[in-house]
N, C-alpha and C positions, 0 to 999 in steps of 0.2 A: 229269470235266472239263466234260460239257456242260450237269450239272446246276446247276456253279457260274458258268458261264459264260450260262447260264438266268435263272439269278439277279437276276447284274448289269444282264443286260440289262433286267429287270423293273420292277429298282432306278429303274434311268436315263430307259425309259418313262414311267414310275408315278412322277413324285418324291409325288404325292399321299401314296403309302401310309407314305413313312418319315413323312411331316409326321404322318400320322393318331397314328401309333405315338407320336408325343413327349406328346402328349395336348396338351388344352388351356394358353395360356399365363396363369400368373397374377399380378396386381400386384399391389402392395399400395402404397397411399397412405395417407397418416400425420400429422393435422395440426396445426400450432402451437398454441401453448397455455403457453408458459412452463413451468416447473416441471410442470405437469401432463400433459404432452409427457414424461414419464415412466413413465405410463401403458404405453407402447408396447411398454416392455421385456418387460411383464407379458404384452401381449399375442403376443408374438415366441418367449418362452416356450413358451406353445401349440404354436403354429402348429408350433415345431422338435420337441417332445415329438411328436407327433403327424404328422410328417414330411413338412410340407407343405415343396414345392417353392416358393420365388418366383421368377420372372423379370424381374419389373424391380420397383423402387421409385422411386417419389416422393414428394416433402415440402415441406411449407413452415416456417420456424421452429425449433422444438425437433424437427419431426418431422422436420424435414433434415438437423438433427446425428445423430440417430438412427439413420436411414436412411443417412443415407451411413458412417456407422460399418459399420454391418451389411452395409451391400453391399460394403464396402473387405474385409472378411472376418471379422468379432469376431461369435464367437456372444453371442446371450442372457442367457447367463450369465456371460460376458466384459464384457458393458454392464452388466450390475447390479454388477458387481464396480468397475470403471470409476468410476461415476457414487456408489455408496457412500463411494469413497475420494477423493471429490472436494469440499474446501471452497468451496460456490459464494458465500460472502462475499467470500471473497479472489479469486476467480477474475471474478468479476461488477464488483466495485469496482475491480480497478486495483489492489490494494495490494500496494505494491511493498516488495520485504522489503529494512529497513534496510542491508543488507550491499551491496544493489545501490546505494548514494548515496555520492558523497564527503562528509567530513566537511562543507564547505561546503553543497550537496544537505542534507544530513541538519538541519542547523542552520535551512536557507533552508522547509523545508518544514515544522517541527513548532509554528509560534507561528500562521499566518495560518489563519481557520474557513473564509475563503469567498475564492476567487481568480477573477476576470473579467478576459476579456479587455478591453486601454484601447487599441487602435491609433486613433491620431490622436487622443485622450483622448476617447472617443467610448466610453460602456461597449455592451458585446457581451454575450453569453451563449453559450457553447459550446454543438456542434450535439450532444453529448448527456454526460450525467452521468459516464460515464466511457467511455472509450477502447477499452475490450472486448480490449488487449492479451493482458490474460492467458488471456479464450478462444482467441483465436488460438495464444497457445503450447502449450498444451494439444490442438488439434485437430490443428497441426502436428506433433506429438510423435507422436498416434495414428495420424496417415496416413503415415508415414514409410516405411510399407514400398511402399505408391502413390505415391510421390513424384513417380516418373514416369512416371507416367500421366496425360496430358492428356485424354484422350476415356472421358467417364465410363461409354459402351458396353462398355469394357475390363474395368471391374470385376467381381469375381467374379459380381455380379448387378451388372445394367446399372442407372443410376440417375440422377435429376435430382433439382434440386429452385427452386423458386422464390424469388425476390426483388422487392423493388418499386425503382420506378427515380423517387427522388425529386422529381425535377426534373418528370416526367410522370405518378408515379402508376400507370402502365402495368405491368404483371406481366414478368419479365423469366425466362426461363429461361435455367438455367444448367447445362452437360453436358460443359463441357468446363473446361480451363486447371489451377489447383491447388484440389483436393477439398477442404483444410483452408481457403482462402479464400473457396470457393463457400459452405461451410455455415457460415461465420462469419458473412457478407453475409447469407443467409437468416434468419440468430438474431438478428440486430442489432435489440432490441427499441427501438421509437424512442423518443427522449426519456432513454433509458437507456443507451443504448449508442449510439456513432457511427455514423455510416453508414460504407461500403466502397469505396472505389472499384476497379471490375472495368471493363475497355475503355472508361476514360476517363467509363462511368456511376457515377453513386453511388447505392447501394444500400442499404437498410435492409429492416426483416425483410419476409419474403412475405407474412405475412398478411395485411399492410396491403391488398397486391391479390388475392390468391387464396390461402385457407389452407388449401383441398381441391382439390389439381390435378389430379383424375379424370378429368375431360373428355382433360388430356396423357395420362394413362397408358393411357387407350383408342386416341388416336391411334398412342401406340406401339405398338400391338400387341395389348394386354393382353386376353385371350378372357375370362377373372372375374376381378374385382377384390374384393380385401377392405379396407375401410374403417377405419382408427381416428378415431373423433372427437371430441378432448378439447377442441372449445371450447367457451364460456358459452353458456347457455341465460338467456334473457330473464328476472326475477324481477320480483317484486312489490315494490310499490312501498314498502311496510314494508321490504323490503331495502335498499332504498338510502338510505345514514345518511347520504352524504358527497358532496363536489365528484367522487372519484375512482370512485365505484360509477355515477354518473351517466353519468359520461367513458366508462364501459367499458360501460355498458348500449347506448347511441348508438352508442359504436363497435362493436355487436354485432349492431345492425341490417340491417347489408349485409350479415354474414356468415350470418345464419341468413335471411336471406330468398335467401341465393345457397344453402343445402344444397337447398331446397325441388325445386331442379334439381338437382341434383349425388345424394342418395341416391339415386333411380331406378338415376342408372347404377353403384353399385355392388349389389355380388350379397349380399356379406356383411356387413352395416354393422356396428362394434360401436361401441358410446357408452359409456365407463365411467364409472361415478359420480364424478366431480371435483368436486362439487357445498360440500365441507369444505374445498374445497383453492384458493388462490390462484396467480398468473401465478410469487408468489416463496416458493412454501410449499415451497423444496427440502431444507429439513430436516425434511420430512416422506418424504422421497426413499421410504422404503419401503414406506407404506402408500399412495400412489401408484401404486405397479408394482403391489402386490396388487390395487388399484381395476383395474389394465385385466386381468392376469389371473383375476381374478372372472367380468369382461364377457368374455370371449372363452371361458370356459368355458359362456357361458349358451348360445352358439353352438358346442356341444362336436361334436354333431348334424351338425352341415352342414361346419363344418372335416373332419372324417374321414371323408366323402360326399369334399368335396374330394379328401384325401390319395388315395382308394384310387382316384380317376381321373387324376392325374397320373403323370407317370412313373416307372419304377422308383426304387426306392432313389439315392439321392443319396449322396454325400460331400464338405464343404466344406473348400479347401484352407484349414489351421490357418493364423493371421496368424504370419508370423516376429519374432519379438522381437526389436530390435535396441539395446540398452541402449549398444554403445561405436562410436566413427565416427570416421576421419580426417577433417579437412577439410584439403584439398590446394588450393583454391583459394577464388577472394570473387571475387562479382559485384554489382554496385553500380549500380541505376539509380533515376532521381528526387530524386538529391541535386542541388543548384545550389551551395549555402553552404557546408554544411561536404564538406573532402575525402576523399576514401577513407582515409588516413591517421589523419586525427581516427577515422573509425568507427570501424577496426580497432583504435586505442586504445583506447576503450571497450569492444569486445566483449573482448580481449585475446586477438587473434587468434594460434596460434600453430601453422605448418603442421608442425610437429616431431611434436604431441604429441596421446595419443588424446585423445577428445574422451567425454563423457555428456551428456544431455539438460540432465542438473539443471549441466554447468556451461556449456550453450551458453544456457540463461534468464540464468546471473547475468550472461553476456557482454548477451543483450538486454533485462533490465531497467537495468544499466549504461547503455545507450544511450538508453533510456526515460527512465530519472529524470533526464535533464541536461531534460529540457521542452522539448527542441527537436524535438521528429516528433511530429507528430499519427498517426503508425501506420510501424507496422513488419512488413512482411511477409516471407516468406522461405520458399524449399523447399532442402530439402537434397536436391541431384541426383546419382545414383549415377554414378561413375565408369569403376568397373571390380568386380571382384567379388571385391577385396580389402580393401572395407571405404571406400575413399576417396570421396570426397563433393566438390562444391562446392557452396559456400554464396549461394546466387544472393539478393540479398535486394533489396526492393522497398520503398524508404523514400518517405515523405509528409513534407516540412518542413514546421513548422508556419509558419504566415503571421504566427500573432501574437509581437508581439515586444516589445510593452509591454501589464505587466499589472496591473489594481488588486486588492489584494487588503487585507483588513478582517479584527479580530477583536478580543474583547472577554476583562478580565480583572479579576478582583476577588481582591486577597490582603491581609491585615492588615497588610504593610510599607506598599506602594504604592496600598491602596484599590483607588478606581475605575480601571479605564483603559481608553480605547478605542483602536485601533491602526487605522493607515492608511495602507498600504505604497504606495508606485510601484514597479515593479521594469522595467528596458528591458534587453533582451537586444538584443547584438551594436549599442552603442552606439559602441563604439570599433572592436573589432575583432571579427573573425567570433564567437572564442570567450568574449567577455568576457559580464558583466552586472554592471549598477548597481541597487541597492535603497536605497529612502530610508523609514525606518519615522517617522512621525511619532506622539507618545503623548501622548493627552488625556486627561484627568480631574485627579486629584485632586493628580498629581504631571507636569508638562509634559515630555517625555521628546524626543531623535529620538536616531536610527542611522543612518549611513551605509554600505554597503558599498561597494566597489567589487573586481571580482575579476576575472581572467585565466584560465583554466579549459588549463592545458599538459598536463592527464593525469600523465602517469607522467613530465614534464620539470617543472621548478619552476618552479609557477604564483606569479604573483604578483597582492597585495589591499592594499587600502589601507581603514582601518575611521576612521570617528569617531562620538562618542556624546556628548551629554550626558544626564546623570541628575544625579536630586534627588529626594531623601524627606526628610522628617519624622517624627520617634521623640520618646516621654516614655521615659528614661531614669531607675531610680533613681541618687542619687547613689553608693548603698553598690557598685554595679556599676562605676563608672567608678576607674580609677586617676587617684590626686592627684599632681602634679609639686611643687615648691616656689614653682613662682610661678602657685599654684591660681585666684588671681586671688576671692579670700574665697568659696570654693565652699564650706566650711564650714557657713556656714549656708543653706545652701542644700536643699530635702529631694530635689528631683525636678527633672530637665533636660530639655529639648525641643532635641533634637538635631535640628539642619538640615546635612545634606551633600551641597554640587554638587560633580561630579566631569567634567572635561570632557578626555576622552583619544582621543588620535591618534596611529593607528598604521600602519607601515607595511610589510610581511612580504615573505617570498616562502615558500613551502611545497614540497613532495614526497611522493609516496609512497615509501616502504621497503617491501620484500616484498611490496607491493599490498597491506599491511594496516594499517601502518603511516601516518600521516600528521606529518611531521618537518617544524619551519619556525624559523625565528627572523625576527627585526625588531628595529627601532628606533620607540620611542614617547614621546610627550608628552604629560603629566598636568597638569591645573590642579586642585587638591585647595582646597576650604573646609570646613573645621567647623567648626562655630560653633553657642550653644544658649543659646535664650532662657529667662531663669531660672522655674519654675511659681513656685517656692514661697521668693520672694526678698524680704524686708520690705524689705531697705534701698532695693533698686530692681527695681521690677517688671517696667520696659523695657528693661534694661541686654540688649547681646547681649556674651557670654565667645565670644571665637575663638579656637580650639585650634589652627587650622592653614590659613594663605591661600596657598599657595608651588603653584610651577610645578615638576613633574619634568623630567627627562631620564633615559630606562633605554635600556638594550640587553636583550631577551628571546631564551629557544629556550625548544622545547617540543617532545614526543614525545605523540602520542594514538594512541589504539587502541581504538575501539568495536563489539563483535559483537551487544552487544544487542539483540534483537527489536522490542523498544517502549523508547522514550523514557522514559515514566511506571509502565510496568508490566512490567518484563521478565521473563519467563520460561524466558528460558536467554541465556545468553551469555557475554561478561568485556569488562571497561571498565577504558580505563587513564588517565589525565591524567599530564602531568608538566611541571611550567613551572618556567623559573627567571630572574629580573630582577635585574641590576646596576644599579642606580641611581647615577648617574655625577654629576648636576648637582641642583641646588636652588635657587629664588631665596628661599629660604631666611628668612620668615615668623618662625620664631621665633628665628634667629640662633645655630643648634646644631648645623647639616647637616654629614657624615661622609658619605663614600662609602658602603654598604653594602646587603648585597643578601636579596632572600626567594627562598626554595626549598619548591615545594610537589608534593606528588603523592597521587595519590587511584588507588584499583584496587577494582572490583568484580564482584560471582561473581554469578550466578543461576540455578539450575537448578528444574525441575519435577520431582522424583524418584515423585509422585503425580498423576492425573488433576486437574485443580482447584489444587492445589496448592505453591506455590511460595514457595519456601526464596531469599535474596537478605542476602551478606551485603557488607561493603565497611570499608574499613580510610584514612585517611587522616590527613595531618599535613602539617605548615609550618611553617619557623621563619625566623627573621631573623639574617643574618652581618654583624656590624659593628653602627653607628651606636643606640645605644640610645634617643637625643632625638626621635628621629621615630616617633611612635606614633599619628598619621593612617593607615597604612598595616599597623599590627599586624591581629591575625586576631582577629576578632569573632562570637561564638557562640551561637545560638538563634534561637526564631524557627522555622517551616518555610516549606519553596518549594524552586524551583530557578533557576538563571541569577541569581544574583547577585551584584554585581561585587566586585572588589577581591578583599578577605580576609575577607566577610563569606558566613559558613559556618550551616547551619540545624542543630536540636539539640534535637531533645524535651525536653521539660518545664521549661523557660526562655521565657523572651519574646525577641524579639530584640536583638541587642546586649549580652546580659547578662552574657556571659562575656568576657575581653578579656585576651591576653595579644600577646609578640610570639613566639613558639612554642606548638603545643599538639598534640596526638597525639588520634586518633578513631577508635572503632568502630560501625559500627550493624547489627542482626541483624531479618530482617523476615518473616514468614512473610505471605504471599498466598493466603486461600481464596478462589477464582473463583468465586461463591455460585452466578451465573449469566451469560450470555455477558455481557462487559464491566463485569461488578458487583463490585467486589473489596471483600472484608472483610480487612485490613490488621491484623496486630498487630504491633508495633514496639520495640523496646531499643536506645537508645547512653548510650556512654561516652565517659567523654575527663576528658586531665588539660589545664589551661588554665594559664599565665604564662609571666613571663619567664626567660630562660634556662632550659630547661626539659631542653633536651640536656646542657648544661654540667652541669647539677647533679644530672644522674641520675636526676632525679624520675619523668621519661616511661616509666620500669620501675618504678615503685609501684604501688599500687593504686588507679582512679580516682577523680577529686575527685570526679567530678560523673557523675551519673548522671540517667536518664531515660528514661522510657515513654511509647508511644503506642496507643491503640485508635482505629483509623479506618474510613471508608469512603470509594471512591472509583468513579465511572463516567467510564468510557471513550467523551465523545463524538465528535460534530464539529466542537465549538467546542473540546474540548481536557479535560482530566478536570476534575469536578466532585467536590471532597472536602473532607473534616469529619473534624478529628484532634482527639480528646479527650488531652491531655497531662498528666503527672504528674512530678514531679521530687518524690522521699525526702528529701531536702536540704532542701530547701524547701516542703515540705508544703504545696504549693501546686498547682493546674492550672491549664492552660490551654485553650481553645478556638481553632484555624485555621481557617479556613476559606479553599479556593481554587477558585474560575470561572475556566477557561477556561485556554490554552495562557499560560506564563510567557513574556513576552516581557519 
């Protein structure tokens, strides 16, 4: 007893000698670099092979997502696994998966290339190219088992990391509040991604002020520090081809003139060669990590000098995976405009039912894609230790609330055309917006929306549109009436159609997948075609149809599609149907009668590259056989085109024309390379009138047709070239389509 009691006393005397026994303390600082900031893992590798102890990290950048991943508790080989399964296109850009948009959203976003802000018509440019959402949800997800942890002293290794404070410039350390927001603020590469706001500062990435914070890591404590340093080194002037190598030489200046201080005070510097690799070379993700694992083995020497003066063996607690979570409760601050209630309808809040990562994203890119929050932040804070959660979330309204946005289009129906939206959010009411598209070139176009946004209660829209094109029609394509009007001699027709329709709906979702609506509309329909090839009269115009509608519509839609243009899995459903009730009646033969149409299609990827897409459709007309302004019209390619006029490999447009017709088309997609698609194509279809009545739409098809295409996927919208062939007609054709179909 007095030997232990000896001891103690020793203990208590001497705190020196327990400190001596811990050995020295060591940090590690880790610095941005973009993609290259990947490096780290390589080197983290080492360091744990080799069983070096850390005590604290710091980082700026990529090396603060890094770093604080690793101090939060994820080994080395946890982050390479991580960061491999990680699309950083999608995750970098904001791209927000189709699924998360209402059909309105989904419609509203896939025609315009370039959207700016117009408040007080006054154009703006957003404070960076994209919004950095989906980092955040992704660092959120990782630190979930930190959640509540505010003092980053707590973490398994204690950790900071830096940010710049826009407004000043000034270096901002960050060690406390939520981990997944500190190192999103520190990554926030500028120009690229937003900035953050943290205690009312806005934040963009560290490097901008400090992108080696050695000097903090020795203030805390740190007895040897080891160094990763993946930024640019100066190059020659032969290197610099461009505006952007310039940009980033300049801005390279402070920072290798600030290492010149900063190396001394580290012990173990490593520098791995990043010298092939870019800020956005992250699909090179692998030979990156090998680059700093390389450099920290050149240092293999001095790291196990290290290991075998630090302290005994170590053991890190494993992070707990937490894949399922109730959320029991919602916390809600920084909203003014819209109210709690609006959120929780978008996220689809539901305190009954378990909850996974992947469906609390589509809850917040649901709230994302309406364009009303410039960021959306959120910690899921542990409860009890029964899995329940509250969802404490920290919203940014966006300020702009009118936007311009432009985009261009060239397809052989409609030619040239240039587009030029207005769009004012929260004109009438909180939840509403107005878009006005106006279309210039070669056919004079506008759209009006207007729409009410109730979620999951029946939103209501009001739409108006005029359109008009021109077509050379042959005669042998067009059906003859009895009062042809001596079309006979006639060989070729120059079809002019304006069509001016007003509509006015209400909608709903069904099942939340479903989108169900009907309305009442008004049509002013013109055909009319000045004759090519008319000896008797060369100026004469023939008008086939000058008359006003009146219909009642409903429709059922359903889109899981991935891509608008290029789907690679999903199913698509249409389904409309119009009672045409009124006519001011042009040719003196109007009948009540109605069109029923529907369209369903499949896409799956069963091969890497690969994608299979097939789809099936038809419409016919009930009643009134004298009105055939409004029959279904066949060929041609594109998309978004109105009325009954339907696209059709290896025809021209317009060239098939019945008032019922039945369709298939079979597509295979090889991804040659990212967003390159080589396209080969097959449809069918039987085309005329009465086409149910008489059983024909079970024969064997009239008309057939092939396509071999290519098409890219940009951000003006795809760019494609379809070489077409129809058997029939042993003939082909050339499409060509620029840019998003508006």
């Amino acid at each position: 007893m007095r030997k232990l009691l000896a001891l103690l006393l020793l203990c208590f005397t001497f705190p020196g000698i327990a400190q001596e026994n811990a050995g020295p303390k060591i940090g590690l600082v880790l610095s941005g670099g973009g993609a290259k900031g990947l490096a780290h893992i390589g080197v983290l590798k080492v360091l744990e092979e080799q069983g070096v102890k850390i005590d604290y990290i710091g980082g700026s950048s990529m090396g603060a997502i890094i770093g604080g991943l690793y101090a939060s508790g994820y080994t080395a080989r946890e982050l390479d696994s991580i960061f491999n399964q990680t699309n950083f296109d999608i995750l970098i850009q904001d791209d927000l998966p189709r699924r998360a948009k209402t059909f309105y959203e989904k419609e509203d976003s896939e025609k315009y290339a370039i959207t700016l802000p117009f408040d007080n018509f006054d154009i703006s440019f957003p404070t960076g190219l994209f919004k950095g959402q989906n980092i955040y949800n992704l660092m959120s997800r990782l630190t979930i088992h930190v959640s509540d942890v505010n003092d980053f002293s707590k973490l398994q290794i204690p950790f900071f990391c830096v940010a710049a404070n826009v407004e000043t410039g000034e270096a901002v350390i960050l060690d406390k509040g939520s981990l997944a927001k500190a190192i999103s603020a520190s990554g926030a590469i500028p120009t690229i991604l937003s900035p953050i706001k943290i205690d009312d500062q806005l934040l963009t990435d560290g490097g901008v002020a400090n992108n080696y914070p050695v000097e903090e890591l020795r203030r805390r404590g740190a007895d040897i520090v080891i160094g990763v340093d993946v930024q640019d080194s100066l190059v020659k002037r032969d290197k610099l081809k461009g505006v952007f190598d310039i940009m980033t030489q300049i801005s390279n200046f402070r920072t290798i003139n600030d290492m010149k201080e900063k190396i001394p005070l580290t012990d173990i510097y490593i520098k791995p060669d990043i010298s092939p690799f870019t800020v956005m070379s992250f699909e090179e993700g692998n030979a990156i990590i090998d680059s700093g694992k390389v450099a920290a083995l050149r240092k293999l020497t001095e790291i196990k000098d290290l290991a075998r003066n630090t302290s005994e063996d170590f053991q890190r607690d494993r992070v707990e995976k937490i894949d399922t979570f109730n959320i029991s409760g919602l916390t809600l601050e920084g909203n003014s405009t819209y109210p709690k209630a609006y959120v929780q309808g978008k996220l689809k809040l539901n305190y009954e039912k378990t909850y996974g990562f992947n469906e609390l994203n589509i809850g917040i890119n649901n709230l994302s894609a309406t364009g009303n929050f410039d960021r959306i932040n959120y910690q899921l804070l542990p409860v009890d230790e029964k899995g329940n959660y509250t969802l404490a979330m920290q919203i940014e309204e966006s300020e702009n609330k009118m936007l311009l946005r432009l985009g261009l289009h060239y397809d052989e129906l409609y030619k040239s055309s240039a587009l030029v939206n207005l769009t004012r959010k929260s004109l009438l009411f909180t939840n509403d917006v107005a878009s006005l598209d106006v279309i210039v070139g070669d056919n004079l176009r506008y759209n009006f929306n207007y729409y009410i946004d109730k979620g999951y209660y029946w939103s209501v829209g009001i739409n108006s549109r005029y359109n008009t094109f021109g077509k050379g029609v042959k005669l042998e394509n067009i059906r003859q009436s009895e009062n042809d009007g001596g079309l006979s001699s006639i060989a070729e027709l120059e079809i002019n159609l304006k069509d001016f329709t007003n509509q006015f709906y209400v909608e709903t979702l069904f099942q939340q997948v479903f989108s169900i609506g009907a309305g009442l509309e008004h049509k002013y329909l013109k055909l009319s075609s000045s004759s090519v090839n008319d000896p008797n009269n060369q100026n004469s115009e023939l008008v086939f149809d000058n008359s006003n509608y009146a219909s009642a519509f409903g429709y059922l839609k359903y889109d899981s599609y991935d891509n608008k243009y290029f789907p690679t899995k999903g199913v698509s459903f249409s389904g409309d149907f119009h009672l045409y009730l009124y006519s001011s009646d042009f040719n003196d033969n109007f009948a009540e009668f109605s069109i029923a149409r529907g369209t369903i299609g499949y896409a799956v990827t069963p091969f890497k590259k690969l994608t299979t897409r097939l789809s099936s459709e038809t419409g016919f007309k009930i009643g009134n056989d004298g009105t055939e302004v409004l029959d279904f019209f066949l060929g041609g390619y594109g998309n978004d085109f109105i009325n009954n006029i339907k696209p059709f490999y290896g025809y021209d447009f317009l060239s098939l024309s019945g008032d019922s017709y039945i369709k298939a088309l079979f597509e295979i997609d090889y991804q040659i390379w990212r967003k390159n698609h080589l396209i080969a194509s097959a449809n069918i279809a039987n085309v005329e009138d009465r086409l149910y009545s008489t059983g024909n739409w079970f024969t064997l098809p009239d008309f057939t047709g092939y396509a071999l295409g290519y098409g890219i996927d940009t951000f003006m919208g795809p760019l494609e070239a379809k070489y077409t062939y129809s058997p029939e007609l042993r003939e082909s054709y050339w499409f060509f389509s620029l840019g998003f179909w508006f």
